[in-house]
C-alpha positions as YAML, in Angstrom:
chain: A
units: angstrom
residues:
- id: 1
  name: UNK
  ca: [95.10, 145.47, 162.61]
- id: 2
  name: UNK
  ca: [95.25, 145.29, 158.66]
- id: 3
  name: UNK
  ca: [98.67, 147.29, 157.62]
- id: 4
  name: UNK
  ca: [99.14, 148.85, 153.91]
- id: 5
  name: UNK
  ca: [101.71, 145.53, 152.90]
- id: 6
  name: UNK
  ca: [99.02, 143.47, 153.76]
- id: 7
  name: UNK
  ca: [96.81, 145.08, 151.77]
- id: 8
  name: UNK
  ca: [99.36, 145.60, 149.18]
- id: 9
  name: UNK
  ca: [100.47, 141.97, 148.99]
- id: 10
  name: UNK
  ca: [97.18, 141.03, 148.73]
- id: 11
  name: UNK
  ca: [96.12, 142.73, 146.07]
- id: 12
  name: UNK
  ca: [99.02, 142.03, 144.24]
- id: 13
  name: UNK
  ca: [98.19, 138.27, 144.69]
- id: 14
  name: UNK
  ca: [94.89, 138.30, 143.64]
- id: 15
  name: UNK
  ca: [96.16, 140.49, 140.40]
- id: 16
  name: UNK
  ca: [98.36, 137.55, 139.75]
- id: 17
  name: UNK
  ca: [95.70, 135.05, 140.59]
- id: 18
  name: UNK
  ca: [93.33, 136.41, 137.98]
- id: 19
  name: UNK
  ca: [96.36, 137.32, 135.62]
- id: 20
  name: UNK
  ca: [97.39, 133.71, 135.26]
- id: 21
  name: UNK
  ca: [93.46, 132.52, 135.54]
- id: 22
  name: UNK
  ca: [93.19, 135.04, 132.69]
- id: 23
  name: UNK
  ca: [96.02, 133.35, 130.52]
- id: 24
  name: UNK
  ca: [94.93, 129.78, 131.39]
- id: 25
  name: UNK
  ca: [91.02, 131.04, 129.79]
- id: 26
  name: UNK
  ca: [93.06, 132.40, 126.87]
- id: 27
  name: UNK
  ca: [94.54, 128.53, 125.87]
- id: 28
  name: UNK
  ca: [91.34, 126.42, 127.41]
- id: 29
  name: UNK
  ca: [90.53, 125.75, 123.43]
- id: 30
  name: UNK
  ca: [94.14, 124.67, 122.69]
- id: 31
  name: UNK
  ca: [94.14, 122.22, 126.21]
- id: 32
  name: UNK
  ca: [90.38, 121.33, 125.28]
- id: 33
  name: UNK
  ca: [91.60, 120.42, 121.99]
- id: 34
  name: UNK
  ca: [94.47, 118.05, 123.09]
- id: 35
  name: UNK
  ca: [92.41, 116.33, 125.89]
- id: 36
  name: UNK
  ca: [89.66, 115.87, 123.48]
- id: 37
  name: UNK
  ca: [92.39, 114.17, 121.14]
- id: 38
  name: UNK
  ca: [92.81, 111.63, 124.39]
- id: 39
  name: UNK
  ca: [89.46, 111.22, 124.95]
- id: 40
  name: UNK
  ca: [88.45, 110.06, 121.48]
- id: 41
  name: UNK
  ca: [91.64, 108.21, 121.73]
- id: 42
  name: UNK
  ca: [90.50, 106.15, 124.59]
- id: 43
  name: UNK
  ca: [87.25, 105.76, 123.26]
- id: 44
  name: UNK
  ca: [88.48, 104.28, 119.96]
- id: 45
  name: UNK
  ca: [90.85, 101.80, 121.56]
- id: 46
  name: UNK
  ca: [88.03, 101.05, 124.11]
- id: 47
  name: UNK
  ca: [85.45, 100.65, 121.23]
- id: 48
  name: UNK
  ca: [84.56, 97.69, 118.83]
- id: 49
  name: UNK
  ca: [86.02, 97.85, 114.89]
- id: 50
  name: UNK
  ca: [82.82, 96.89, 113.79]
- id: 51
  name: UNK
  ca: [79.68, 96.91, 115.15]
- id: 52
  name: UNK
  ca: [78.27, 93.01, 116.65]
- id: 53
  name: UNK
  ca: [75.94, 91.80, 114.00]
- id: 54
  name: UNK
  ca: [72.80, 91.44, 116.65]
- id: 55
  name: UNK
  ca: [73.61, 95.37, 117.29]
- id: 56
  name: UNK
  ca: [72.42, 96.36, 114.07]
- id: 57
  name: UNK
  ca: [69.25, 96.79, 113.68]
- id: 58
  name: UNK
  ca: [69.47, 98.95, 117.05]
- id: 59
  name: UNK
  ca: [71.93, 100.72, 115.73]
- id: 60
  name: UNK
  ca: [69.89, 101.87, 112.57]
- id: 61
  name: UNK
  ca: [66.83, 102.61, 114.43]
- id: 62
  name: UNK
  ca: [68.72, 104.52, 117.30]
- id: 63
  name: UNK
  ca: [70.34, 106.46, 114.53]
- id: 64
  name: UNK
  ca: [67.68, 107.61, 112.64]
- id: 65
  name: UNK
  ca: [65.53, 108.97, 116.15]
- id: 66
  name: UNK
  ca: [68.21, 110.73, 117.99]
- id: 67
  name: UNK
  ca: [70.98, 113.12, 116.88]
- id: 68
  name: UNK
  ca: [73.49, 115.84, 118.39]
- id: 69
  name: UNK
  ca: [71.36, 118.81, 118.08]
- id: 70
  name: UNK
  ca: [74.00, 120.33, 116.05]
- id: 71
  name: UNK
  ca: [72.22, 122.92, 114.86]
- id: 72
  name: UNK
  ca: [72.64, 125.07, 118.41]
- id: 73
  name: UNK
  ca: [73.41, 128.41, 118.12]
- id: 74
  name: UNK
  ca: [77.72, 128.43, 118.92]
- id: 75
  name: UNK
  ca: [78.70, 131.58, 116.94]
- id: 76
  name: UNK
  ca: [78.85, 132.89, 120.21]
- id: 77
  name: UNK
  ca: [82.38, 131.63, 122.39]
- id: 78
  name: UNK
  ca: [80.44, 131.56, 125.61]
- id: 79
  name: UNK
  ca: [77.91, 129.61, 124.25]
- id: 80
  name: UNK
  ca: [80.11, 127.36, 122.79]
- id: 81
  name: UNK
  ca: [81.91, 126.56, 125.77]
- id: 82
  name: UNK
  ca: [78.62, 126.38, 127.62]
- id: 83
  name: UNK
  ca: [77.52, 123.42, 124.98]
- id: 84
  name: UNK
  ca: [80.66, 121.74, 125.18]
- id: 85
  name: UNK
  ca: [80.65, 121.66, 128.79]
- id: 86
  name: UNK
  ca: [77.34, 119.95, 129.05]
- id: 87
  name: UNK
  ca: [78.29, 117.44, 126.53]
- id: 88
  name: UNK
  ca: [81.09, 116.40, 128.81]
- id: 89
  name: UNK
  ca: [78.78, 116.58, 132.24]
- id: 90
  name: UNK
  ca: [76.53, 114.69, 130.01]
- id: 91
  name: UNK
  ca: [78.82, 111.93, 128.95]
- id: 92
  name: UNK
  ca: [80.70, 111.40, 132.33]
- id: 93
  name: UNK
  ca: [76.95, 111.01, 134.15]
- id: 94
  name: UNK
  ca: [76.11, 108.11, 131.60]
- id: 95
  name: UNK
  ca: [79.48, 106.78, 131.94]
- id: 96
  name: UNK
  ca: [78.79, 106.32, 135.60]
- id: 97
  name: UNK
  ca: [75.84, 104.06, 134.74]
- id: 98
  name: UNK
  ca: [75.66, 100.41, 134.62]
- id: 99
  name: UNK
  ca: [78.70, 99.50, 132.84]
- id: 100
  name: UNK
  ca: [79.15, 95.82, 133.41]
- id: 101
  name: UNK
  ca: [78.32, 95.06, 129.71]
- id: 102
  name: UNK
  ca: [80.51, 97.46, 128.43]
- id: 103
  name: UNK
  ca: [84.15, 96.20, 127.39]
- id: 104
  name: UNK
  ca: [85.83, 98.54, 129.33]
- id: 105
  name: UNK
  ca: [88.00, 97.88, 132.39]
- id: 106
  name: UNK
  ca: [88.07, 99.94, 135.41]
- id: 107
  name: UNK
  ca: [91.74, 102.07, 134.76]
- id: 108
  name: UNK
  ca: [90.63, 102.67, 131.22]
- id: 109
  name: UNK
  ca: [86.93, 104.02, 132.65]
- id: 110
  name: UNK
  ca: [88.37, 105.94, 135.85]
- id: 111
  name: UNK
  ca: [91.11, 107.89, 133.07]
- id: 112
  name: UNK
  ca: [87.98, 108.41, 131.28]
- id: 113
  name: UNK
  ca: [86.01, 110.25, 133.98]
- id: 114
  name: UNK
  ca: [89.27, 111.72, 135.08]
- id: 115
  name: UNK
  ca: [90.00, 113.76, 131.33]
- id: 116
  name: UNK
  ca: [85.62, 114.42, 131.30]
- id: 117
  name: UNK
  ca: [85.77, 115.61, 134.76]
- id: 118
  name: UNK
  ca: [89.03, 118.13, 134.39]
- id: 119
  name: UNK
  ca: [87.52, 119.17, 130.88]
- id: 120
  name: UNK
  ca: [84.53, 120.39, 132.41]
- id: 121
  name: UNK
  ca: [86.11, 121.97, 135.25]
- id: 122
  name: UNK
  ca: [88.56, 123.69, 132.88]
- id: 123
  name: UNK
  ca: [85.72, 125.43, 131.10]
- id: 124
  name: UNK
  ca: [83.16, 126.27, 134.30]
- id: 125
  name: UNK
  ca: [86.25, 128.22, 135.82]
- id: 126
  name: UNK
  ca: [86.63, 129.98, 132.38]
- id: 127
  name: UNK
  ca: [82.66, 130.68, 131.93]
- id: 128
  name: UNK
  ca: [81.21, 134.04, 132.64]
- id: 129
  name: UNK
  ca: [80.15, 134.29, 135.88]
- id: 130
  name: UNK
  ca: [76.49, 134.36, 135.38]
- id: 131
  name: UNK
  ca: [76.11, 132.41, 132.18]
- id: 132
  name: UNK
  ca: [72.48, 133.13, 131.97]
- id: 133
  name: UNK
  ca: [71.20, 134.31, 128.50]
- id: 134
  name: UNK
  ca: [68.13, 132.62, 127.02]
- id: 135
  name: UNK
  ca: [70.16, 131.48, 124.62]
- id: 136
  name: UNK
  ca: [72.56, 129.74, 126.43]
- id: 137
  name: UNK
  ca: [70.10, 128.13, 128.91]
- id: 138
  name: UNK
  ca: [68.35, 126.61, 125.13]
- id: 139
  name: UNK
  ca: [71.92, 125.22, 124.55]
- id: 140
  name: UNK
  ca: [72.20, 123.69, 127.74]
- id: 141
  name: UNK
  ca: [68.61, 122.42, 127.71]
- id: 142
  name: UNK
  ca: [68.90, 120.92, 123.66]
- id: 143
  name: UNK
  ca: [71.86, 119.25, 125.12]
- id: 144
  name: UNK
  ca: [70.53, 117.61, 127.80]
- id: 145
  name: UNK
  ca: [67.68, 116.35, 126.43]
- id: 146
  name: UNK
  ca: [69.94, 114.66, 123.79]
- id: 147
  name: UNK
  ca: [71.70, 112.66, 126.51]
- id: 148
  name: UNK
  ca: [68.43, 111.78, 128.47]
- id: 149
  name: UNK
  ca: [67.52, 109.94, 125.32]
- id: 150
  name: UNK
  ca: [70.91, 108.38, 125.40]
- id: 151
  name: UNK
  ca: [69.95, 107.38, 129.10]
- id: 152
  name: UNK
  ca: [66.60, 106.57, 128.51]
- id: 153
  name: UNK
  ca: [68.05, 104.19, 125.90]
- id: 154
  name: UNK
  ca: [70.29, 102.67, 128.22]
- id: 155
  name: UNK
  ca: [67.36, 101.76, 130.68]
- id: 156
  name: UNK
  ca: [65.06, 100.94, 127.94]
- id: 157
  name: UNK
  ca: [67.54, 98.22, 127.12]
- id: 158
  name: UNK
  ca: [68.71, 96.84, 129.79]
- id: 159
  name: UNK
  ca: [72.08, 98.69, 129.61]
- id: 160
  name: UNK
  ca: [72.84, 95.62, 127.23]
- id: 161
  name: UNK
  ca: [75.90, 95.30, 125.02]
- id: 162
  name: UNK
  ca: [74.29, 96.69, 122.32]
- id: 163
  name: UNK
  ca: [72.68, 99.57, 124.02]
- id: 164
  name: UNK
  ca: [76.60, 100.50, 124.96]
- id: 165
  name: UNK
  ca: [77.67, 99.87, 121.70]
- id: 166
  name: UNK
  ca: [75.35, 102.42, 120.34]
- id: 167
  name: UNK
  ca: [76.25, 104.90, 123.42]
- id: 168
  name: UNK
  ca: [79.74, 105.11, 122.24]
- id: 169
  name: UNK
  ca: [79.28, 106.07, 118.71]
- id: 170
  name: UNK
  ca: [76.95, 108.53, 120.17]
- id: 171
  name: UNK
  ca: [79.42, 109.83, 122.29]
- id: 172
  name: UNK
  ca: [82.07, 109.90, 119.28]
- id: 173
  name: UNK
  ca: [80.26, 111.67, 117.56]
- id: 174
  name: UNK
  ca: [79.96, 114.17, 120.35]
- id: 175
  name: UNK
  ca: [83.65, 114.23, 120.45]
- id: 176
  name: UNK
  ca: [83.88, 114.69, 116.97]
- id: 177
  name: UNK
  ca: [81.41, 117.84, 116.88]
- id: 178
  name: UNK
  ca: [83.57, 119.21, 119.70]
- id: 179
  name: UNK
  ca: [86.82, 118.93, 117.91]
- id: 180
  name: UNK
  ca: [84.92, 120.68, 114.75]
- id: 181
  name: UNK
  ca: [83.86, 123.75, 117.10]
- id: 182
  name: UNK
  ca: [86.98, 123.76, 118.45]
- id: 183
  name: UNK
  ca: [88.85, 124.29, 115.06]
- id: 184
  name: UNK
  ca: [85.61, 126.66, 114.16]
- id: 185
  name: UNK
  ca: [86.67, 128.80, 117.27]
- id: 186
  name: UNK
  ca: [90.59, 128.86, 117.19]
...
């Protein structure tokens, strides 16, 4: 038999529950801002100074195909988040690839997919529950298509030294753009 203090003390839980889920939605841009800041911090240390000389001319003609569509449409918060999100799901799944080529060792590539992996998290929980406006679906799809050429790079060479080379100033980049919307939204 359910009495009235059960029911009261669970209501009163799940007011607190979505109070405090409520608060932690309310700073997700200041945390996403900070872990961001560690993120392109361990990419940086992780990355070369200057790019290998044989990694050039990939470099240039990766550049000049394939760009953050930047021009998606994030005046809207929720859409924002939802773009940032799949930038992160993004780069953690091509993390996960092949990386024996890439100068990275395995505590420095586990913290990696550790910050991605909470980031993400952080904003799904904070999303709308049914996230599921044409226009957010176009962000989600621009984005992805973005990182399959990343992948299909990858593949197409070999997951070579270069090829990571060139992922990671992708992926800076990405970082970057985040950190812009971030300031754009706060």
């Amino acid at each position: 038999m359910v009495t009235k203090g059960w029911l009261l003390h669970s209501a009163l839980a799940m007011v607190l529950i979505v109070g405090v889920s409520s608060q932690d939605c309310g700073q997700i841009l200041t945390r996403l801002k900070q872990a961001n800041q560690a993120q392109l911090e361990l990419l940086n240390s992780k990355m070369n100074s200057t790019i290998p000389e044989q990694c050039i001319n990939d470099v240039v003609s990766f550049s000049l195909k394939n760009k953050l569509p930047t021009n998606l449409d994030v005046s809207e918060e929720e859409n924002a988040k939802v773009a940032i999100q799949e930038v992160l799901q993004q780069t953690s799944h091509i993390f996960r690839q092949n990386c024996t080529e890439m100068l990275w060792d395995e505590d420095s590539l586990r913290a990696f997919h550790a910050g991605l992996d909470q980031q993400s998290e952080n904003l799904k929980s904070c999303l709308s529950a049914s996230p599921r406006s044409q226009r957010i679906q176009l962000t989600r799809l621009r984005v992805k298509r973005y990182f399959q050429s990343l992948n299909d790079f990858l593949k197409q060479k070999e997951y070579s030294r270069c090829a990571w080379e060139i992922i990671q100033i992708q992926v800076k980049q990405c970082f970057l753009w985040i950190e812009k919307l971030i300031v754009m939204k706060n």
